[in-house]
N, C-alpha and C positions, 0 to 999 in steps of 0.2 A: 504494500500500500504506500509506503512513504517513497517508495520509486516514483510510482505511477504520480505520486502529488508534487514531486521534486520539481517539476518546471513550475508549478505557481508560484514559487520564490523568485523566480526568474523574473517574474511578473512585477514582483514586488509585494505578492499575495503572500500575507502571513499566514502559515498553518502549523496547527497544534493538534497535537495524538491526544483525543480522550478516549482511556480505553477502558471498556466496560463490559468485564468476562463473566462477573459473577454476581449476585444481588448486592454484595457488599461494596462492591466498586461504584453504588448508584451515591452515594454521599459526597466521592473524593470528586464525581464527575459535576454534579453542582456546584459544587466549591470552586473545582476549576473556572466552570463555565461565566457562573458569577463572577471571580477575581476578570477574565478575558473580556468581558462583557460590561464590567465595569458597575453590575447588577448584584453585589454583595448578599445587600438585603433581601432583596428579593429570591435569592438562589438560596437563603439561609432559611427563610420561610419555607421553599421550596421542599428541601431537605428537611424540615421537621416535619411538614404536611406527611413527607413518604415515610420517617421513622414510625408518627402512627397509624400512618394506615400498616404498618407492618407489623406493627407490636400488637392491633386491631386484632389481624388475622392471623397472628400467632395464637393468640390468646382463643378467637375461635377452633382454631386447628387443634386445639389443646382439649377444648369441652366437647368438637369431633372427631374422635381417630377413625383411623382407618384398622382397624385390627388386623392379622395373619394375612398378610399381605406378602405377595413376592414377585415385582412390578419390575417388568423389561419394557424398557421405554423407548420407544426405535422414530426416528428420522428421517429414515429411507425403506422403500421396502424393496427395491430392484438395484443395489441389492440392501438386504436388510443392514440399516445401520444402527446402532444403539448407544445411549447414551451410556458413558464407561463412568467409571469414578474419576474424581475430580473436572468434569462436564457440568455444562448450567444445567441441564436435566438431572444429572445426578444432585446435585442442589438443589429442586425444586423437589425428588423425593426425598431426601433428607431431610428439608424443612417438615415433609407431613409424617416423619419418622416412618417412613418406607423403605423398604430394604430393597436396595438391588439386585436385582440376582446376576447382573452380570460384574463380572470382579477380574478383569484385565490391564492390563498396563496401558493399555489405549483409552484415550479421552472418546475416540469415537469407534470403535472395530467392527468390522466387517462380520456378518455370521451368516452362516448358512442355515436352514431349515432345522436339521437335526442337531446342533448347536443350538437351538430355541430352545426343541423341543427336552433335551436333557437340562435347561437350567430351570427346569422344570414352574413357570410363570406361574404364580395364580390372577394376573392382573396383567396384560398385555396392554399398553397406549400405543396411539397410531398416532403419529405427528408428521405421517408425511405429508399435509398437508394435498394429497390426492381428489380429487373430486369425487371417487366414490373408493371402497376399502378393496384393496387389490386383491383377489379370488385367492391366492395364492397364502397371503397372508388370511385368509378368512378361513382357509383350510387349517393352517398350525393353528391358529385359535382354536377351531373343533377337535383337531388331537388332542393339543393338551388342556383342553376343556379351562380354558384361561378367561375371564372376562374381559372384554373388548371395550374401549373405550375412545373414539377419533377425536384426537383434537384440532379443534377448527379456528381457536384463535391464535393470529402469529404473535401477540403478546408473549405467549410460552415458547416463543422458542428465542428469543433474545434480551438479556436482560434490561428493562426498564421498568420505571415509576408502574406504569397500565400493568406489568405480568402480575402483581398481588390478585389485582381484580379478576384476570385471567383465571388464576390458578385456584382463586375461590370459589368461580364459576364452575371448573372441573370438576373440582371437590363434590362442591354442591351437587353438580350433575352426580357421580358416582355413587352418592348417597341418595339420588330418587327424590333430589329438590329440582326445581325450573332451574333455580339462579341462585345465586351467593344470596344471602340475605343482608347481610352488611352493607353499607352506604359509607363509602371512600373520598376523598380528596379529590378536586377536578386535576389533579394531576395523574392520580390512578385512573382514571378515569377516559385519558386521551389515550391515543394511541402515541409510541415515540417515532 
């Protein structure tokens, strides 16, 4: 990336890396944006708006768990891509105290079918973002009799302020509600 933006210096176009991997990088990235922006206050507002809409839905996440759960959370399904540990998907099950089942050295690895079907899922998500669930994946799902779950907001797949509301929405769905029932900051609220 910093290749590819290397000529707008040329320009005389200032650019600055904010990089933002993980939910916790959403505070340093206000702070920045504010100092560059010259908008302090407002980015500091900003950043406490998101602290509680976070601590909001921690605190709900807490009063709903998700119990005996073992959630393969995939990206891709052609081919199958999964979110590994230390991955923003691995982060956003770890916030709902869900365990991975997948445990490799890759942030994102590759798996084939019968690699699914021995990490044995009881909770399959679909984030490829497909227009309808690929045949192929809707078959591993009926092997190992895993629940299915497609997520259709890009909230969850890039960390920002909106993924909370996202990922309460999911919840919520998973538990056989319409929608998050909680009401968020207009910050959680947009899209980034």
């Amino acid at each position: 990336l910093k290749r590819s933006l290397a000529p707008l210096s040329g320009f005389g176009i200032r650019v600055v890396e904010v990089s933002v991997k993980q939910l916790a990088d959403i505070d340093g990235a206000l702070e920045r944006l504010g100092q560059l922006s010259g908008r302090e206050q407002q980015a500091d507002s900003f950043r406490k708006a998101w602290n509680r809409d976070r601590q909001r839905f921690a605190k709900w996440l807490s009063a709903h768990p998700l119990k005996d759960q073992r959630v393969l959370l995939l990206y891709g399904v052609r081919p199958y891509v999964a979110a590994g540990p230390g991955s923003f998907g691995d982060e956003l099950l770890r916030l709902a105290h869900l365990p991975n089942v997948v445990q490799t050295k890759n942030d994102y690895p590759v798996l084939d079918g019968e690699h699914i079907l021995a990490l044995r899922p009881t909770a399959i998500l679909d984030a490829s973002l497909q227009s309808q669930p690929q045949e192929g994946l809707l078959h591993l799902v009926k092997l190992s009799r895993a629940r299915y779950l497609r997520i259709t907001d890009q909230t969850l797949l890039h960390p920002c302020p909106a993924t909370i509301r996202g990922y309460c929405d999911l919840i919520a769905r998973w538990q056989g509600q319409a929608k998050c029932p909680l009401t968020f900051s207009s910050l959680a609220t947009s899209a980034h």
